[in-house]
N, C-alpha and C positions, 0 to 999 in steps of 0.2 A: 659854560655853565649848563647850557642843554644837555650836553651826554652825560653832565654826572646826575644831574637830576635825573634824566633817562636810568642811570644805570641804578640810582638809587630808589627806583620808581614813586618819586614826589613832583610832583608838578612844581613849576616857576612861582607861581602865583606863592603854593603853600610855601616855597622855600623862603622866599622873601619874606613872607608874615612873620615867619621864623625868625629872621636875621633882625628885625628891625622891633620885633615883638618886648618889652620889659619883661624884668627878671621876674620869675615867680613867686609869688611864697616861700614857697615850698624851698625852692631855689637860693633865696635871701634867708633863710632859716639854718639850712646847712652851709651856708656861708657865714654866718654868722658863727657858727658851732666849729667850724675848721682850725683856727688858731687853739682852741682848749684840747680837740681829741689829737695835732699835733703835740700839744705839751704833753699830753697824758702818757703817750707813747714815747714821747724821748725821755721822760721823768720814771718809766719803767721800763728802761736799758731796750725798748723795741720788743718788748715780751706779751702786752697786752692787746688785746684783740676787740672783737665788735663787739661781746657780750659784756667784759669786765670795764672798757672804755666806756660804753653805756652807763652801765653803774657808777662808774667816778662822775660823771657828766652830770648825773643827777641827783648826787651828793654834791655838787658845787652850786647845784642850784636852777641847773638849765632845764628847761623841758623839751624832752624829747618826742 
């Protein structure tokens, strides 16, 4: 675990906080949003992208 921390230049201490740290907001918000912009994208044949998946996302009612 030393040389990747080393190679990743984070200390032991920070990587641990890391590893053991709860989900974010932030984190639990886009997880929570993953199942609908998967639907949006298989329900438009894989043609829709960040901008227009946005827009559906928030015509369904989510906030983004």
């Amino acid at each position: 675990m030393a040389q990747i921390c080393e190679t990743l230049n984070v200390t032991r201490g920070a990587y641990y906080q890391w590893r053991t740290s709860d989900v974010s907001s932030r984190e639990a918000a886009e997880q929570a949003l993953l199942p609908a912009v998967r639907q949006i994208f298989r329900h438009h044949k894989q043609r829709y992208r960040a901008r227009r998946s946005a827009i559906e996302i928030q015509k369904q009612g989510h906030l983004l």
